[in-house]
C-alpha positions as CSV (number, residue, x, y, z in Angstrom):
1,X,98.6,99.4,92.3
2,X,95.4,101.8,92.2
3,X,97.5,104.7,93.8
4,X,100.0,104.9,91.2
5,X,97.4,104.6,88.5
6,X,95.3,107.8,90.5
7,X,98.4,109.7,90.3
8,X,99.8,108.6,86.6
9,X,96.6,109.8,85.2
10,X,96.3,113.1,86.5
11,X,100.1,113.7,85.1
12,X,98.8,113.2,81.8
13,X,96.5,116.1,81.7
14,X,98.3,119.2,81.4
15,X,96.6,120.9,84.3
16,X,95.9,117.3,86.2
17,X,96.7,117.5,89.8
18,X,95.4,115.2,92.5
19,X,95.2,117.6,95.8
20,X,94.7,114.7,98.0
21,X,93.2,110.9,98.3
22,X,90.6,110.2,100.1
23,X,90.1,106.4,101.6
24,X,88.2,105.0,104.0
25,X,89.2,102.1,106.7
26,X,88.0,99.3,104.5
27,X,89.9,101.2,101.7
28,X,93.3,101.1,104.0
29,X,93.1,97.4,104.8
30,X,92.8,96.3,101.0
31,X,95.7,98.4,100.8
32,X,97.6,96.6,103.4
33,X,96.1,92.9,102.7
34,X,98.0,93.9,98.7
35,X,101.2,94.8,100.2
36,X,100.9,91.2,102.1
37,X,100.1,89.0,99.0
38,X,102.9,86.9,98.4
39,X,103.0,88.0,94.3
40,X,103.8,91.7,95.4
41,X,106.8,90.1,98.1
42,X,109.3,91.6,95.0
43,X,107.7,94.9,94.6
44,X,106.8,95.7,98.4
45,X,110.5,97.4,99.2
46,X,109.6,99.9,96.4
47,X,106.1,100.5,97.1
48,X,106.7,101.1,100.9
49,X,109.3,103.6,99.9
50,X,107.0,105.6,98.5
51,X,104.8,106.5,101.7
52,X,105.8,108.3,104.5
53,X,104.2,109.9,107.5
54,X,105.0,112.6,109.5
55,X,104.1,113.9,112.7
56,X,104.7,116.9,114.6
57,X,106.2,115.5,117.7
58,X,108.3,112.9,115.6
59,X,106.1,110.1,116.9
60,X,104.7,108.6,113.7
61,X,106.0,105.3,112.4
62,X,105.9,103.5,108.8
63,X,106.1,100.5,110.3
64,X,102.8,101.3,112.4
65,X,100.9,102.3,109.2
66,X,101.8,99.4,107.5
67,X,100.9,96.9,110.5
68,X,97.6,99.4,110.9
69,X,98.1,99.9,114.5
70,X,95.1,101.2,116.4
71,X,96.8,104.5,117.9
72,X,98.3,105.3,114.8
73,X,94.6,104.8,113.2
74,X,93.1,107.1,115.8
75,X,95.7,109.7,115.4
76,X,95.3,109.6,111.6
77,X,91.8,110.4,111.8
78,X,92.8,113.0,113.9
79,X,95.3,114.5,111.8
80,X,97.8,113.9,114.5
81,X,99.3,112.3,112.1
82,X,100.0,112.3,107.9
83,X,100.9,110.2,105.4
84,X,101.3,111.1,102.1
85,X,102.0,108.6,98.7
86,X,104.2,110.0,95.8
87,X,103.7,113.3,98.1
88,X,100.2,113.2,97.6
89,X,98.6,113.3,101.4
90,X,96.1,110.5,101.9
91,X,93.3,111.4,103.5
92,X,91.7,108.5,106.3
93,X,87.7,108.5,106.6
94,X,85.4,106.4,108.9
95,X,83.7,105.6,106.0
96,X,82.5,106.2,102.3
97,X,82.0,109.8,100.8
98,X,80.0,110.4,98.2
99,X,79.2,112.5,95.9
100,X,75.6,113.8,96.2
101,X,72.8,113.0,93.0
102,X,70.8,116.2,92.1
């Protein structure tokens, strides 16, 4: 999975740290669409288990990140709402950021 390859690199430097990871909606449903396939079916109980959200009224749900519910979406964006991976926050974009050429 490309998460724990992000954050397995960045422990191999002595000073690597990944602050956050950034994803947009198209970036979110390949996620999800992996975590369907039926070749990750024996992996998906350890994967899931390491994501959780959190919310300050106790409303988010795992299961609504993982079935990409529209409110939990919008409340994502919103930072209503935060998930993390490994502890590592994920941040949810609209669409692709870039770096910019000079």
């Amino acid at each position: 999975m490309a998460l724990d390859k992000l954050v397995r690199d960045a422990n191999r430097y002595e000073n690597g740290v990944i602050k956050q990871i950034e994803m947009t909606t198209a970036d979110l449903f390949c996620l999800i669409t992996e975590f369907d396939e039926p070749d990750f079916e024996d992996k998906r109980k350890d994967y899931r288990g390491n994501f959780k959200v959190e919310s300050k009224d106790n409303s988010a749900n795992i299961f609504d990140f993982f079935s990409i519910k529209h409110e939990f979406v919008d409340k994502w964006f919103k930072k209503e709402y935060g998930v993390t991976y490994k502890g590592v926050p994920l941040v949810l974009y609209r669409e692709n950021r870039t770096t910019l050429n000079t």
